[in-house]
N, C-alpha and C positions, 0 to 999 in steps of 0.2 A: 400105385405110388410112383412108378419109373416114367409111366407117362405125364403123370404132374411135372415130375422133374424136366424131363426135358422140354417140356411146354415152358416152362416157366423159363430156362436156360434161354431157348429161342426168341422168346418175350424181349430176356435183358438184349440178346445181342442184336435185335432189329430195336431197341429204343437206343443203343449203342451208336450203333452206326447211323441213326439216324442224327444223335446230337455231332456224331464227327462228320458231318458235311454241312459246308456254311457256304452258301451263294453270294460271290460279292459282287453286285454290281460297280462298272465303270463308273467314275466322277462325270455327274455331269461337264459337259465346255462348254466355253463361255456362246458358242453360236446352238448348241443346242437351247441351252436358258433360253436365249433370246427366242429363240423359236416358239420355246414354251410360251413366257410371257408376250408375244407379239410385238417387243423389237429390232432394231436391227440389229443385223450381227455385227459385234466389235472386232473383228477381224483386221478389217483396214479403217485406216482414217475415209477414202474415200465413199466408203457404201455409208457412212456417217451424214445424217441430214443436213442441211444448214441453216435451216433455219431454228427458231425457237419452239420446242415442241412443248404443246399445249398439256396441261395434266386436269384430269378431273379436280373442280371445285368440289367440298367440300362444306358446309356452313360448320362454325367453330362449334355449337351447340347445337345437337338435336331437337329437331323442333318438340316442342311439348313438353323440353326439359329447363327448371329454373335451375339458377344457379346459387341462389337463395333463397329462401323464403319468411317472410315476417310474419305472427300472429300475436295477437293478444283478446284478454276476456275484459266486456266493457263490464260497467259494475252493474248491468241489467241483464245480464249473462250471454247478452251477443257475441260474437266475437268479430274482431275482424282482422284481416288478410293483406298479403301483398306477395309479390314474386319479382327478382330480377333475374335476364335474361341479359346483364351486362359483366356485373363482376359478382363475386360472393363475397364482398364486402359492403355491398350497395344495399343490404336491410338491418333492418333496428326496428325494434318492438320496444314500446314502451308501456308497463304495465297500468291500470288502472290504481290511483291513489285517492281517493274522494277524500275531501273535499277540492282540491284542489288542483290535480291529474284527471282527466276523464280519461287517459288511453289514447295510444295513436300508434300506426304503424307507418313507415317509411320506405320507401324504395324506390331507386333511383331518382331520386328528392320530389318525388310527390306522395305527401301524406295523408293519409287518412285516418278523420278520429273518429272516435267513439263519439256516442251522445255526450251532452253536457253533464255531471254527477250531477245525481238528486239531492239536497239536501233539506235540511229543513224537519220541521217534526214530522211522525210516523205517517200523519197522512197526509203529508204533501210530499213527502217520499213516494207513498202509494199512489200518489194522483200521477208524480212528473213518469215515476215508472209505469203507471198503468199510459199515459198518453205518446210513449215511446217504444211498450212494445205491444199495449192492447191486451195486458196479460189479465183473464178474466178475476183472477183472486185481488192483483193491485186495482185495479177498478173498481172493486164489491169493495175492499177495502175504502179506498176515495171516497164511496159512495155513502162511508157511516156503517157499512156492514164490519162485523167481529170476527178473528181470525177460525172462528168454529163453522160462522154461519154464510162465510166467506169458502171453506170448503165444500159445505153441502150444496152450497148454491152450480159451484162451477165444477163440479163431476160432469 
């Protein structure tokens, strides 16, 4: 037991004295900075360049990154897209409203729509949408096929 003790004693007074010593380092000055970052040192006006020094370009925007982006769903279930890389005010989506809205997206004022809406009875809806996206069911449908025999056919 007396050796616990004093182990344990010894413990506290080297974790002691280890939190009472604190290492301050000097501030850096202003010519060591400089040194760091590879300019001159501000010491005198004379070691001071005269001309205009040049700094790394930068592009405002990381490539690959929009600053906006626009989508909407056409009423044949495409969708479509846009992206500006100008301002993040520069897209608008506008949703699909058939009969009369087909959809369109906007960005930096070149838009793009959707197909035309289909409208019309069920199978000239099936036809406009089957010759827009080729979809085997609107097609069998166009074609006088029944929404049953229209499944089995296009598995």
């Amino acid at each position: 037991m007396k050796k616990v003790s004093i182990l344990a004693c010894s413990l506290l007074f080297v974790a002691v004295a280890g939190f009472g010593q604190t290492q301050s380092t000097p501030p850096l000055t202003q010519e060591a900075l400089a040194a760091i970052l590879g300019l001159p040192a501000a010491s005198s006006c004379a070691t001071q360049p005269s001309g205009v020094r040049e700094v790394a370009k930068h592009p405002a925007i990381p490539t690959g990154k929009a600053l906006c982006t626009a989508t909407t769903t056409c009423q044949n279930g495409s969708t479509v897209s846009c992206s500006s890389n100008v301002s993040a005010a520069n897209c608008l989506a506008v949703n699909a409203s058939c009969p009369s809205e087909p959809g369109h997206v906007t960005c930096d004022n070149q838009t793009t729509s959707c197909p035309e809406c289909c409208t019309g009875t069920l199978r000239q809806i099936a036809c406009c949408q089957c010759g827009q996206t080729g979809d085997c069911n609107e097609c069998c449908r166009c074609d006088g096929g029944t929404f049953g025999s229209c499944a089995r056919a296009c598995l």
